[in-house]
HTML snippet that shows the backbone in 3Dmol.js (N, CA, C, O; Angstrom):
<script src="https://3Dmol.org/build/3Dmol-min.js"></script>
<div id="view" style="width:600px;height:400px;position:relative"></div>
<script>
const pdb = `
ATOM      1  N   UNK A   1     130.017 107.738  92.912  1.00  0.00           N
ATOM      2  CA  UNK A   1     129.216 106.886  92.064  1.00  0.00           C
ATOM      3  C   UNK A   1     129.167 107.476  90.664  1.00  0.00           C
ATOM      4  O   UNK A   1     129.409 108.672  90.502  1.00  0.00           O
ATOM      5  N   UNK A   2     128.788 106.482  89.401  1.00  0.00           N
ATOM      6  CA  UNK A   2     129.421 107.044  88.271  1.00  0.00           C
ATOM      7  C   UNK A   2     128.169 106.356  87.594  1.00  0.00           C
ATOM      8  O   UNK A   2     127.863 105.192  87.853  1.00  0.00           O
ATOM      9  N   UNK A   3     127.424 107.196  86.659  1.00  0.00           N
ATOM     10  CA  UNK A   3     126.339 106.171  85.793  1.00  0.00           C
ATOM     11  C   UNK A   3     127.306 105.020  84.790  1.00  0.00           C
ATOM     12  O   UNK A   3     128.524 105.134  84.655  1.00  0.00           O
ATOM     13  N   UNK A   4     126.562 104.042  84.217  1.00  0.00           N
ATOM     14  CA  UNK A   4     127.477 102.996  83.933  1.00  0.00           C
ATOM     15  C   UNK A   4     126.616 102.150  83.155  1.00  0.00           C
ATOM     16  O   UNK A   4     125.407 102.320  83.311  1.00  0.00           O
ATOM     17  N   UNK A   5     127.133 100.976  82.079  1.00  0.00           N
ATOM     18  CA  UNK A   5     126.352 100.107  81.276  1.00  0.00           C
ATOM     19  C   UNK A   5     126.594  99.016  81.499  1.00  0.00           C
ATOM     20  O   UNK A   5     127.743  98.574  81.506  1.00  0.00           O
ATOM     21  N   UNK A   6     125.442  98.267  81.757  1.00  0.00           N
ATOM     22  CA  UNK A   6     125.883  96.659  82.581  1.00  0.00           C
ATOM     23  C   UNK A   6     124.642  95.652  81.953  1.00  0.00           C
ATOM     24  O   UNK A   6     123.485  95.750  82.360  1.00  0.00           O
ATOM     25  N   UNK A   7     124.870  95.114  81.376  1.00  0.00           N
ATOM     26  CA  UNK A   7     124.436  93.739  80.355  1.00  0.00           C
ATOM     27  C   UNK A   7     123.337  94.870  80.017  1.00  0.00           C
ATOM     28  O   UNK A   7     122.169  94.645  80.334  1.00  0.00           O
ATOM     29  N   UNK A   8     123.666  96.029  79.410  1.00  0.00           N
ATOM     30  CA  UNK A   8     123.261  96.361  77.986  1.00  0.00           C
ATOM     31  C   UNK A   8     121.992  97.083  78.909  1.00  0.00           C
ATOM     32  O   UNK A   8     120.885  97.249  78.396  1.00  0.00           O
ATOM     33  N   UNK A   9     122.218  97.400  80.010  1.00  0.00           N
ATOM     34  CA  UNK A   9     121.146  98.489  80.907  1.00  0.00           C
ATOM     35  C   UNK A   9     121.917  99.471  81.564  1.00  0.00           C
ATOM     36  O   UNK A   9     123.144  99.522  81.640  1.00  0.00           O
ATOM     37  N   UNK A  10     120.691 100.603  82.247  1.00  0.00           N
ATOM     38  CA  UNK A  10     121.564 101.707  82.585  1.00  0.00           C
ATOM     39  C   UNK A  10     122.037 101.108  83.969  1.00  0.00           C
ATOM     40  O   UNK A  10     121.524 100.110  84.474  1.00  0.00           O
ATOM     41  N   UNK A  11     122.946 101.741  84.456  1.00  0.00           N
ATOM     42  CA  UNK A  11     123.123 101.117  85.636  1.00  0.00           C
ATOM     43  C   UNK A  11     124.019 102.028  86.731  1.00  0.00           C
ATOM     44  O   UNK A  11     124.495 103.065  86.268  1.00  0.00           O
ATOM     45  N   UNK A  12     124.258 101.762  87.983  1.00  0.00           N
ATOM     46  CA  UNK A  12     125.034 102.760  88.880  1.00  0.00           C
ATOM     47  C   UNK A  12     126.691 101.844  89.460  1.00  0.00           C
ATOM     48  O   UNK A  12     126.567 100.678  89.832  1.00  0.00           O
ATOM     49  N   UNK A  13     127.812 102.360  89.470  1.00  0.00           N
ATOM     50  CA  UNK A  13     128.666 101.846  89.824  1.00  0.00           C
ATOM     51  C   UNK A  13     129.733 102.889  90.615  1.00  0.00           C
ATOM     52  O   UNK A  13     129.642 104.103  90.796  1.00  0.00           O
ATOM     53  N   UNK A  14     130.949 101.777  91.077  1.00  0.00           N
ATOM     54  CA  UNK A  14     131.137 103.493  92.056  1.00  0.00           C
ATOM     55  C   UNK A  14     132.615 103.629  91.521  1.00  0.00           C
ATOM     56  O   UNK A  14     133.356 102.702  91.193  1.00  0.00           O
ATOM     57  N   UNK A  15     132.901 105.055  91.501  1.00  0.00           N
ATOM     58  CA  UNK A  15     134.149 105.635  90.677  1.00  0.00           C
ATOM     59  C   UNK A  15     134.968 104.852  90.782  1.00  0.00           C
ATOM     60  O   UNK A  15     135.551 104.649  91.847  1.00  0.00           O
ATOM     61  N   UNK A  16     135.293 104.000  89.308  1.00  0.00           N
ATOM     62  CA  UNK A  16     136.579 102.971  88.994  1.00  0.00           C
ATOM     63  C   UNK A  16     136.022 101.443  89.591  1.00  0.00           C
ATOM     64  O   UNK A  16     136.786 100.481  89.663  1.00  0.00           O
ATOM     65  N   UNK A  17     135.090 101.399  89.857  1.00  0.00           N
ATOM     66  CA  UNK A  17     134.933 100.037  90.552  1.00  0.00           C
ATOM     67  C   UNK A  17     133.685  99.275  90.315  1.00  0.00           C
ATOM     68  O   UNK A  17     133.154  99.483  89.224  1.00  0.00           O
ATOM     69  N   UNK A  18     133.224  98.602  90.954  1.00  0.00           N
ATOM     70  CA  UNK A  18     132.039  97.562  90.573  1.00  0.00           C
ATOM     71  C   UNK A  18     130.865  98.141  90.556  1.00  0.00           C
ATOM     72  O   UNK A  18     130.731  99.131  91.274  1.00  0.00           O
ATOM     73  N   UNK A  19     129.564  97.615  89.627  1.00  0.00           N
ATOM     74  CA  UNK A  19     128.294  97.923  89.688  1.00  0.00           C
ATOM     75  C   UNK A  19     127.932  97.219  90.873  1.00  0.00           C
ATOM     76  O   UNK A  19     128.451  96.277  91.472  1.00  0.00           O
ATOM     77  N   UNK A  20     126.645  98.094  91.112  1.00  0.00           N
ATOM     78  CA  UNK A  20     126.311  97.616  92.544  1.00  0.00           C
ATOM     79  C   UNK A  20     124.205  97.856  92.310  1.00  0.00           C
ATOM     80  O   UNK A  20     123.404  97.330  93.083  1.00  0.00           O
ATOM     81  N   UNK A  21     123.846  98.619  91.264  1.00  0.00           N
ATOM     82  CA  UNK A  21     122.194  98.489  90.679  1.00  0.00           C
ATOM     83  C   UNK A  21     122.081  98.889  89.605  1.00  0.00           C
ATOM     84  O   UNK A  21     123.043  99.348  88.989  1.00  0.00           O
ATOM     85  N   UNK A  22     120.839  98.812  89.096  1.00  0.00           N
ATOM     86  CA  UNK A  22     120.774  99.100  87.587  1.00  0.00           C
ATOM     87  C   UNK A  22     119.393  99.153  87.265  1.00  0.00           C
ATOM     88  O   UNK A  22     118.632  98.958  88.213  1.00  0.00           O
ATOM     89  N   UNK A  23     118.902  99.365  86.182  1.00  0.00           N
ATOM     90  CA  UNK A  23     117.250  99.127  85.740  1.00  0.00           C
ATOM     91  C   UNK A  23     117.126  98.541  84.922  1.00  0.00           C
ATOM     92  O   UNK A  23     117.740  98.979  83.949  1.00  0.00           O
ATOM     93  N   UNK A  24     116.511  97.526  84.722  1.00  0.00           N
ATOM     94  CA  UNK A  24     116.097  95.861  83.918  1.00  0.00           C
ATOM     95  C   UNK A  24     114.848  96.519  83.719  1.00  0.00           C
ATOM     96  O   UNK A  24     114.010  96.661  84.609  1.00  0.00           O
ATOM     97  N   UNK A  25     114.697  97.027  82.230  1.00  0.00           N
ATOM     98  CA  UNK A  25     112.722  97.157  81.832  1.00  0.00           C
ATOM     99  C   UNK A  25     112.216  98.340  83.275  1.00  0.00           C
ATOM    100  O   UNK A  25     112.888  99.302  83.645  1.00  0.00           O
ATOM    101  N   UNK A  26     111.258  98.021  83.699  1.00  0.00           N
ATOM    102  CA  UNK A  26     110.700  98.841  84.907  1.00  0.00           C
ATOM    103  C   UNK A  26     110.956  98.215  86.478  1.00  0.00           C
ATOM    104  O   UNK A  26     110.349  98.590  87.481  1.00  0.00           O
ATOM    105  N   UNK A  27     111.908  97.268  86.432  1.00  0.00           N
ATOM    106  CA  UNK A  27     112.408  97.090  87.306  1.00  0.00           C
ATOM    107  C   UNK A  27     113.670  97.152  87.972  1.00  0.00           C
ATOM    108  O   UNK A  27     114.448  96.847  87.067  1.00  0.00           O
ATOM    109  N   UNK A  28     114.552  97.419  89.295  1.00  0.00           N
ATOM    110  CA  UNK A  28     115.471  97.612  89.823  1.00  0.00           C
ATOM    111  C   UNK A  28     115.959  96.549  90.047  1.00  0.00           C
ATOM    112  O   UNK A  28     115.338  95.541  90.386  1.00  0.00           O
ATOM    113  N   UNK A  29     117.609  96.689  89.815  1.00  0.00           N
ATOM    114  CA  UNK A  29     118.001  95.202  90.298  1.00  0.00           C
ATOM    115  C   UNK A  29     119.181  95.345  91.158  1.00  0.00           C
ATOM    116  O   UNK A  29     119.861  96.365  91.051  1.00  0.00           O
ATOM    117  N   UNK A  30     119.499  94.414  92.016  1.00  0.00           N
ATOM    118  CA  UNK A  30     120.650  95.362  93.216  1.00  0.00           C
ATOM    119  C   UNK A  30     121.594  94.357  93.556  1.00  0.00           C
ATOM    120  O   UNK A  30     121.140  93.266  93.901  1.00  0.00           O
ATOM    121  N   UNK A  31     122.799  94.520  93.523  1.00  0.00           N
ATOM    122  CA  UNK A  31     123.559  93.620  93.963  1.00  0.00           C
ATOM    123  C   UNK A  31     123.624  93.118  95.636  1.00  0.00           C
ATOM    124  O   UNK A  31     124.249  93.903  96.347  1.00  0.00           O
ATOM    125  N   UNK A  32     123.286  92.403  96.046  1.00  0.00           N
ATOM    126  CA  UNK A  32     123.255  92.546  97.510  1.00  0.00           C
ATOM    127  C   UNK A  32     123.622  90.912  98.025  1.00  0.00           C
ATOM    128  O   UNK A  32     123.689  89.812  97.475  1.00  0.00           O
ATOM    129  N   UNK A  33     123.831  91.519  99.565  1.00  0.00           N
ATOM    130  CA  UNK A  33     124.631  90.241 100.156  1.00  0.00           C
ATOM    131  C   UNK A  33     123.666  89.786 101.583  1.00  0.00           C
ATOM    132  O   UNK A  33     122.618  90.352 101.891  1.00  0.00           O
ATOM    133  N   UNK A  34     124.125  88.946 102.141  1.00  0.00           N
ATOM    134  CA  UNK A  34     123.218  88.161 103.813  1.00  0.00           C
ATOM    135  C   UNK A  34     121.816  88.735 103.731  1.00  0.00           C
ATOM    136  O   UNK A  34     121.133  88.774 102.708  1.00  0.00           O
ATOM    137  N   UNK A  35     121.476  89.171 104.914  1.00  0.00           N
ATOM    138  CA  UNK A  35     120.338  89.760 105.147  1.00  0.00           C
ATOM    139  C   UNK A  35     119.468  90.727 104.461  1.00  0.00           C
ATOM    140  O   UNK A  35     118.248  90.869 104.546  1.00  0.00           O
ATOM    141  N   UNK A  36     120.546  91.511 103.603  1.00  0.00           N
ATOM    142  CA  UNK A  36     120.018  92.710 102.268  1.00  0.00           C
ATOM    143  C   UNK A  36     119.196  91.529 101.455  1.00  0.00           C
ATOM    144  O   UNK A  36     118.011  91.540 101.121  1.00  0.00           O
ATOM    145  N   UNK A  37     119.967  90.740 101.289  1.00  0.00           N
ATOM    146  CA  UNK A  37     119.440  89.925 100.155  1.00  0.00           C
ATOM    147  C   UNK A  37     118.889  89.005 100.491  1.00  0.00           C
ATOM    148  O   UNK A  37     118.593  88.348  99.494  1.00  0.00           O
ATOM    149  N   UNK A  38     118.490  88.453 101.566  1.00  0.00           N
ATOM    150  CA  UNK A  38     116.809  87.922 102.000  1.00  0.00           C
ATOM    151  C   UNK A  38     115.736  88.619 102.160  1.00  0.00           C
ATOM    152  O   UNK A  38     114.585  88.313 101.851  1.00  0.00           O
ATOM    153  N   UNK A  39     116.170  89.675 102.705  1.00  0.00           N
ATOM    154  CA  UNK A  39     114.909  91.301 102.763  1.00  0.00           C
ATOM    155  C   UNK A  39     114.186  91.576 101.787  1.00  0.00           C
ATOM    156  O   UNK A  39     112.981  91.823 101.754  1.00  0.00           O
ATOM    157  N   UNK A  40     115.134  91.520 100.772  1.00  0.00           N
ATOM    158  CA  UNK A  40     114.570  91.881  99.090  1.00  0.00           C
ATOM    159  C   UNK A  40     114.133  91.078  98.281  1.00  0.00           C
ATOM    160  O   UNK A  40     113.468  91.479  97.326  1.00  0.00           O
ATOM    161  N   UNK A  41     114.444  89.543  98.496  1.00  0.00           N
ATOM    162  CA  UNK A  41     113.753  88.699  97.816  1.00  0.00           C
ATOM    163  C   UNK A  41     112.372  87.902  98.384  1.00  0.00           C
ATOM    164  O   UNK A  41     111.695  87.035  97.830  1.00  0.00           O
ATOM    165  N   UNK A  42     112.218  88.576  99.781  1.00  0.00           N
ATOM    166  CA  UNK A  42     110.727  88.432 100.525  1.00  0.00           C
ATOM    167  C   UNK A  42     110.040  89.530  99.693  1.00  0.00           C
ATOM    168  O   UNK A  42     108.971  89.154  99.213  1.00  0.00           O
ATOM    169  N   UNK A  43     110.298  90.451  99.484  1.00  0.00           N
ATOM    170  CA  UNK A  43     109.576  91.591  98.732  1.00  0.00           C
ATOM    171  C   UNK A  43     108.361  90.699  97.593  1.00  0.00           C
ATOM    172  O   UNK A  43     108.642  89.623  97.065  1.00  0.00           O
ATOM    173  N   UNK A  44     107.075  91.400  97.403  1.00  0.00           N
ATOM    174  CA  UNK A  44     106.257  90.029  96.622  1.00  0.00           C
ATOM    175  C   UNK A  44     106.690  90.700  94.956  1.00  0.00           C
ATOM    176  O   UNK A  44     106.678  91.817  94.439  1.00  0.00           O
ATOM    177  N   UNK A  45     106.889  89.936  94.721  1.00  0.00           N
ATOM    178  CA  UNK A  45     107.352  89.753  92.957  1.00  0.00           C
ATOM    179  C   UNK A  45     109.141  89.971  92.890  1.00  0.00           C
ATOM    180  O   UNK A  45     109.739  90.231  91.846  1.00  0.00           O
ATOM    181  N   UNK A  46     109.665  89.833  93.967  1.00  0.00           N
ATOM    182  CA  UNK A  46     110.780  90.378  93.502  1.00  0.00           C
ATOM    183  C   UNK A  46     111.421  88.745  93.386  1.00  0.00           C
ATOM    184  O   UNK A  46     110.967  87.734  93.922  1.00  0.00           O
ATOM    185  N   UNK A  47     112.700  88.885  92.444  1.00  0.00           N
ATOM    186  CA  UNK A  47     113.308  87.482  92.381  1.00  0.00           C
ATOM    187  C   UNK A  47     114.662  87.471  92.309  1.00  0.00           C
ATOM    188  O   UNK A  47     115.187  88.552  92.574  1.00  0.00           O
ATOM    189  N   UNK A  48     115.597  86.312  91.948  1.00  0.00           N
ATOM    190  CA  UNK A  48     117.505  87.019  91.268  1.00  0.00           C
ATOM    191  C   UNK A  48     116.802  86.891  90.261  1.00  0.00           C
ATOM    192  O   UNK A  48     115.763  86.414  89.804  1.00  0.00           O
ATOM    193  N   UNK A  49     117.838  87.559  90.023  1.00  0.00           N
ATOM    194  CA  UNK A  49     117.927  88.249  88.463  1.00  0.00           C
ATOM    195  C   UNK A  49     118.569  87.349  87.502  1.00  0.00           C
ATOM    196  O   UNK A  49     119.623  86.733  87.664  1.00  0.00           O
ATOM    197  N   UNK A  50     117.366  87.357  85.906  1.00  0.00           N
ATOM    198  CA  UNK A  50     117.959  86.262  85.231  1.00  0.00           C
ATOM    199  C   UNK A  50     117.870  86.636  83.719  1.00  0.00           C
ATOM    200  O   UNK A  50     117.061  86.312  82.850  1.00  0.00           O
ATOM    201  N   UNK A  51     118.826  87.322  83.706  1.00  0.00           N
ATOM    202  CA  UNK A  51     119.403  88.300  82.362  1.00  0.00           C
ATOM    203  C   UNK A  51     118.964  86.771  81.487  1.00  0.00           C
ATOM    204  O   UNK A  51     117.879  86.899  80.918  1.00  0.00           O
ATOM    205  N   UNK A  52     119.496  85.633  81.327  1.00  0.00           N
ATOM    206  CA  UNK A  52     119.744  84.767  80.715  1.00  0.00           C
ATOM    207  C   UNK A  52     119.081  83.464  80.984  1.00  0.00           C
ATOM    208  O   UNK A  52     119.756  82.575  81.503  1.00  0.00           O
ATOM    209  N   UNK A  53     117.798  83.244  80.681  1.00  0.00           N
ATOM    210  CA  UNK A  53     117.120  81.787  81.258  1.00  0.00           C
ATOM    211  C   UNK A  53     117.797  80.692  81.728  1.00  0.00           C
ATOM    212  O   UNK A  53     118.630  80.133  81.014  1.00  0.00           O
ATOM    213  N   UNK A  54     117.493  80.228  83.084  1.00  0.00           N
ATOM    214  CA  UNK A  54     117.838  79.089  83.536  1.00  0.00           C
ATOM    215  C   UNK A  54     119.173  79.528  83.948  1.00  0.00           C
ATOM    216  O   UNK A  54     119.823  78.594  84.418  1.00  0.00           O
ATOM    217  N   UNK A  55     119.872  80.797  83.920  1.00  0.00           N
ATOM    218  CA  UNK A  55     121.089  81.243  84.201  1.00  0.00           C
ATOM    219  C   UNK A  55     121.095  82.291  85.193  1.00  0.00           C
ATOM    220  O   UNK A  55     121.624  83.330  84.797  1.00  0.00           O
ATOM    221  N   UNK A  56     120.387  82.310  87.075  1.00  0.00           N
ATOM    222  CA  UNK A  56     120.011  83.136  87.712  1.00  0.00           C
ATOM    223  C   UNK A  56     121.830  83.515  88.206  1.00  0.00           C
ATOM    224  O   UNK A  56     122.871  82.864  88.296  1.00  0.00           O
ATOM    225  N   UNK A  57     121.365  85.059  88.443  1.00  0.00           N
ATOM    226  CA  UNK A  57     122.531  85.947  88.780  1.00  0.00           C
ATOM    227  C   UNK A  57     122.538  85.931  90.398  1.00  0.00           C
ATOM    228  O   UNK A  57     121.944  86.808  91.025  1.00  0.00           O
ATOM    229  N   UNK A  58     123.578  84.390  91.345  1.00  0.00           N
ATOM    230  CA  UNK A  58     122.311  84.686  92.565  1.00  0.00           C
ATOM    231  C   UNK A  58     122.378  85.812  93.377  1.00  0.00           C
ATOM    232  O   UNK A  58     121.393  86.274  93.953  1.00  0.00           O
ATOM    233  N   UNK A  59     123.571  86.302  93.450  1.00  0.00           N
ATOM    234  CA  UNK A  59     123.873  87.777  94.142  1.00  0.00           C
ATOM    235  C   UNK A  59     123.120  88.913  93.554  1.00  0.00           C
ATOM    236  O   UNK A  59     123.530  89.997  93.970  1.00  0.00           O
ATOM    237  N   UNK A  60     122.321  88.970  92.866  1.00  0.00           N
ATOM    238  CA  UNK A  60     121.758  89.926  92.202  1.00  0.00           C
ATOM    239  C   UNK A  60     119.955  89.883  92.435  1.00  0.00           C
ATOM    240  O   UNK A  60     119.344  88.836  92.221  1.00  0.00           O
ATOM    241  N   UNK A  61     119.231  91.166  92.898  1.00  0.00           N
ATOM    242  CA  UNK A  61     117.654  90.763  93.488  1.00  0.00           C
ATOM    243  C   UNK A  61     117.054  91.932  92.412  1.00  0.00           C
ATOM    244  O   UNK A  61     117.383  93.112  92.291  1.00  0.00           O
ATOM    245  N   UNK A  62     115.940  91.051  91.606  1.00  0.00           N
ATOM    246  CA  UNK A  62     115.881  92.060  90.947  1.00  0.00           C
ATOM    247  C   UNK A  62     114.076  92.443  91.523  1.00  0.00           C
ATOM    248  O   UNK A  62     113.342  91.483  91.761  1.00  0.00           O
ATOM    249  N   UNK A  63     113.591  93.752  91.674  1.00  0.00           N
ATOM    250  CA  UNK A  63     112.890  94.469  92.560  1.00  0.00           C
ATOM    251  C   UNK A  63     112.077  94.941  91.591  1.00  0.00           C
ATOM    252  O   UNK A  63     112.622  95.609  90.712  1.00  0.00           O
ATOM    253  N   UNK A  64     110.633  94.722  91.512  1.00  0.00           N
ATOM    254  CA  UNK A  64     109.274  95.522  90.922  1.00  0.00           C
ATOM    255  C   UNK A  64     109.417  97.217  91.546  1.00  0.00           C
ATOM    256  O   UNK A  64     110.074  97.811  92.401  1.00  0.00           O
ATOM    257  N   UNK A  65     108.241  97.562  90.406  1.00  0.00           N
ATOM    258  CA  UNK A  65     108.508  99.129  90.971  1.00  0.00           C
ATOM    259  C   UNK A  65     107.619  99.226  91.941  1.00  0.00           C
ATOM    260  O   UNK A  65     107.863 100.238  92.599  1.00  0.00           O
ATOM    261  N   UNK A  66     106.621  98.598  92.375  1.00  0.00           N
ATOM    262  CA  UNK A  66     105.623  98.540  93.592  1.00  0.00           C
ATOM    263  C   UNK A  66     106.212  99.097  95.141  1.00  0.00           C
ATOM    264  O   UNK A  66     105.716  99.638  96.130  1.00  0.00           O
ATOM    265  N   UNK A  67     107.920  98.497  94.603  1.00  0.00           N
ATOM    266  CA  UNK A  67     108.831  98.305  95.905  1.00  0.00           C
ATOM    267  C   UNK A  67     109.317  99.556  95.695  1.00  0.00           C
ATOM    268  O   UNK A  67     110.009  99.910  96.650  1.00  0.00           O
ATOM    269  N   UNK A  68     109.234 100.398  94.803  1.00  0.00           N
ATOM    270  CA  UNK A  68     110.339 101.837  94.992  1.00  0.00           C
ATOM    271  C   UNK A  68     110.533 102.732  95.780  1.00  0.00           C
ATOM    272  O   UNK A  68     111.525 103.439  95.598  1.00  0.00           O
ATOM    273  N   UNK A  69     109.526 103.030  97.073  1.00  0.00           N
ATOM    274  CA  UNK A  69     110.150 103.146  98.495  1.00  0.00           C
ATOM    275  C   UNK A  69     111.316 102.542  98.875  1.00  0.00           C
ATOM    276  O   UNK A  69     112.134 103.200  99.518  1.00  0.00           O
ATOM    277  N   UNK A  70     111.416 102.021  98.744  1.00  0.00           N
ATOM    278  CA  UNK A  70     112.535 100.595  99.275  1.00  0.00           C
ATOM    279  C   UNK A  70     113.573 101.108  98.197  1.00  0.00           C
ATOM    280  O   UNK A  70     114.566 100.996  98.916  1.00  0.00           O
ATOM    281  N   UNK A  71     114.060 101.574  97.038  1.00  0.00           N
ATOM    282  CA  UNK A  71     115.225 101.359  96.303  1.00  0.00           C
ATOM    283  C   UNK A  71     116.359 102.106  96.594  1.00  0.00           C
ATOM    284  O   UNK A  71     117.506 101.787  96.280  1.00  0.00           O
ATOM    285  N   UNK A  72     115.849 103.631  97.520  1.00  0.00           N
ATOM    286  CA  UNK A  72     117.005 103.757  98.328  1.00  0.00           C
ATOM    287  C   UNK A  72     117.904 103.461  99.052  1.00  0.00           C
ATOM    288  O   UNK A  72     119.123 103.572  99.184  1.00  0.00           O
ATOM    289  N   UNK A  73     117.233 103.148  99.398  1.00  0.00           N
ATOM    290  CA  UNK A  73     117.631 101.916 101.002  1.00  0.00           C
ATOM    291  C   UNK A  73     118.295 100.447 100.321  1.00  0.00           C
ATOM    292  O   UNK A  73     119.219  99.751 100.742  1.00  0.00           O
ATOM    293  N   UNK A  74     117.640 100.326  99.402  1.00  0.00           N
ATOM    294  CA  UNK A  74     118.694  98.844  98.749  1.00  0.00           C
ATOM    295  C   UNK A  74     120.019  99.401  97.970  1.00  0.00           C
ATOM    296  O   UNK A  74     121.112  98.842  98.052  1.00  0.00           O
ATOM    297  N   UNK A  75     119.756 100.650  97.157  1.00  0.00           N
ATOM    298  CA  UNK A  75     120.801 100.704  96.305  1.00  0.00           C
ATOM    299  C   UNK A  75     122.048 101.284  97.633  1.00  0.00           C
ATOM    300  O   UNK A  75     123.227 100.985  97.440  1.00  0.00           O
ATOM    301  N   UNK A  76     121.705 102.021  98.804  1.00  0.00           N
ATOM    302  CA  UNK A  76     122.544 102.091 100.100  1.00  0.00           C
ATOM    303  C   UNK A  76     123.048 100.818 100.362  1.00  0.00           C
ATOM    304  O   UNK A  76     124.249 100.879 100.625  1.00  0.00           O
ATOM    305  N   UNK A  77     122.569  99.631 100.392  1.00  0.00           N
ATOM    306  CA  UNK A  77     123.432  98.505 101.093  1.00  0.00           C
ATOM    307  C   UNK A  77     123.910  97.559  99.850  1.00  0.00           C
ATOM    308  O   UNK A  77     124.853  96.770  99.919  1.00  0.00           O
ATOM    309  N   UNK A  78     123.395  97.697  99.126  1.00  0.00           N
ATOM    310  CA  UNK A  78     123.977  96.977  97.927  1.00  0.00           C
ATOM    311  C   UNK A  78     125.666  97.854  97.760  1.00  0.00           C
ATOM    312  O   UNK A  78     126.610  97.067  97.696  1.00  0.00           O
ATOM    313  N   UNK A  79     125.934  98.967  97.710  1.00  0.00           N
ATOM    314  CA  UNK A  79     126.992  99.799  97.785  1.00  0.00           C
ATOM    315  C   UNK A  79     127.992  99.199  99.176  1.00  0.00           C
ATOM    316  O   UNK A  79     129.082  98.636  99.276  1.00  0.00           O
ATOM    317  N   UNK A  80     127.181  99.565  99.903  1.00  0.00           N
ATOM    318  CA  UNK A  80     128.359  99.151 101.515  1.00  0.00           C
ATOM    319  C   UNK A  80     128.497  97.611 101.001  1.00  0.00           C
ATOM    320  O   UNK A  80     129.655  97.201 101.068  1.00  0.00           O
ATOM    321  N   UNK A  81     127.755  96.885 100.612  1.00  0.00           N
ATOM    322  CA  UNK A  81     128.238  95.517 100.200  1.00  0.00           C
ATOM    323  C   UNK A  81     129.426  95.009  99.537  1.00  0.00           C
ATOM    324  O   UNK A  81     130.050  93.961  99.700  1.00  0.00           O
ATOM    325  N   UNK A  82     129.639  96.250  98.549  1.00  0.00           N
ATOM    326  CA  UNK A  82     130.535  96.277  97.540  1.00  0.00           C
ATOM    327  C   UNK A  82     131.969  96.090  98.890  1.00  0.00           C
ATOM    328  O   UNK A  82     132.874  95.380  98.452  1.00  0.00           O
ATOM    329  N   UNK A  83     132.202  96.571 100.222  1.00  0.00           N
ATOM    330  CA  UNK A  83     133.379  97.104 100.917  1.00  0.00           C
ATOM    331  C   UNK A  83     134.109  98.435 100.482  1.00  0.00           C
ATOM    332  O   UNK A  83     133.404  99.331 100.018  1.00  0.00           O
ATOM    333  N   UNK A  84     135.219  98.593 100.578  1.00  0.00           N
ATOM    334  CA  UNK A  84     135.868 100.135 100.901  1.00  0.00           C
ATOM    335  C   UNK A  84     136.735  99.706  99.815  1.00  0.00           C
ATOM    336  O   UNK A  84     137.632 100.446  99.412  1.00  0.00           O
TER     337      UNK A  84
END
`;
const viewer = $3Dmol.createViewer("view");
viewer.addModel(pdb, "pdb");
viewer.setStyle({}, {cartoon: {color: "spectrum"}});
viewer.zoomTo();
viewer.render();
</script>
């Protein structure tokens, strides 16, 4: 994994390849897929992510810090999401 800049935030991506989380303001945002990404958008305040009004990112859950127990564990499956 390699730190990385992704719509102008810090963000995590993995050597040579796709971002997979990042930090939006004081919140986490995670790329995630099926079940990751119903898990995380039950979370209360969490939503997709919408860099751009009216323009939601839908693969993308972006996570309050209330939830930051939880950001291990998301930025883990948001990664295996990415595949090999």
């Amino acid at each position: 994994m390699v730190k990385a800049s992704m719509f102008g935030m810090p963000g995590i991506k993995r050597r040579g390849g796709k971002a997979f989380c990042g930090l939006y303001g004081d919140d986490m945002i995670f790329k995630l897929a099926g079940e990751d990404h119903e898990r995380a958008l039950v979370l209360k305040g969490a939503h997709l992510f919408e860099p751009m009004a009216g323009r939601p990112m839908k693969a993308w859950v972006q996570v309050p810090p209330e939830h930051e127990s939880q950001y291990a564990d998301l930025a883990r499956s948001a990664e295996a999401s990415l595949g090999s």
